[in-house]
N, C-alpha and C positions, 0 to 999 in steps of 0.2 A: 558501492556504486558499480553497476554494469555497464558495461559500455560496448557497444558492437554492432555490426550491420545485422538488420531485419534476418529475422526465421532463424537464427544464431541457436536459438535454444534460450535466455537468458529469462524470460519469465517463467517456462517450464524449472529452471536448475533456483530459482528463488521458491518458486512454490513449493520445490523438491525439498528443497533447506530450511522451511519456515514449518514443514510438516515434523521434520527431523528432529529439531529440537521444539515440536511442541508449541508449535509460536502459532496465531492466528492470522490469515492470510488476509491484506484487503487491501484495493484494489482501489483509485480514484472513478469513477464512472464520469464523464463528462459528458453532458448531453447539451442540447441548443440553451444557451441562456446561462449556460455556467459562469460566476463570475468568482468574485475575491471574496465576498462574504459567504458562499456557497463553502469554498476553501477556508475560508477561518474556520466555519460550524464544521467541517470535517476533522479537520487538525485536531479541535475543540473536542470534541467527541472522543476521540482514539486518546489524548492525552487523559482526560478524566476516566477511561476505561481503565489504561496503563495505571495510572496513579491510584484511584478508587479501591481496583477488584485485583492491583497487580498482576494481574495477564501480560503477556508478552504479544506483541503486535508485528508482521513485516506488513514496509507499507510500499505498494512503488506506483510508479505512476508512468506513463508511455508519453512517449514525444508525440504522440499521433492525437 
């Protein structure tokens, strides 16, 4: 977990880190109408990729 004030660099030095070792970057997108089942089928999704095709995942998601 990162933790820090805005333009810190901290989604830059994850992206940085998720390339490094190889891992696949992704990102929540939240748009109007986002809700909790939106969020389970995402979880849902990454975890059957992870599990399935064993890939490696970073996953992060913004206070904003």
């Amino acid at each position: 977990m990162l933790i820090g004030v805005g333009g810190s660099g901290k989604q830059s030095l994850t992206k940085l880190a998720s390339y490094i070792y190889g891992m696949e970057f992704k990102q929540i997108e939240i748009v109007k109408g986002y809700g909790v089942n939106n969020f389970r089928e995402f979880v849902k999704e990454m975890m059957f990729k992870t599990g399935i095709t064993g890939s490696s995942i970073a996953f992060t998601m913004t206070d904003s």
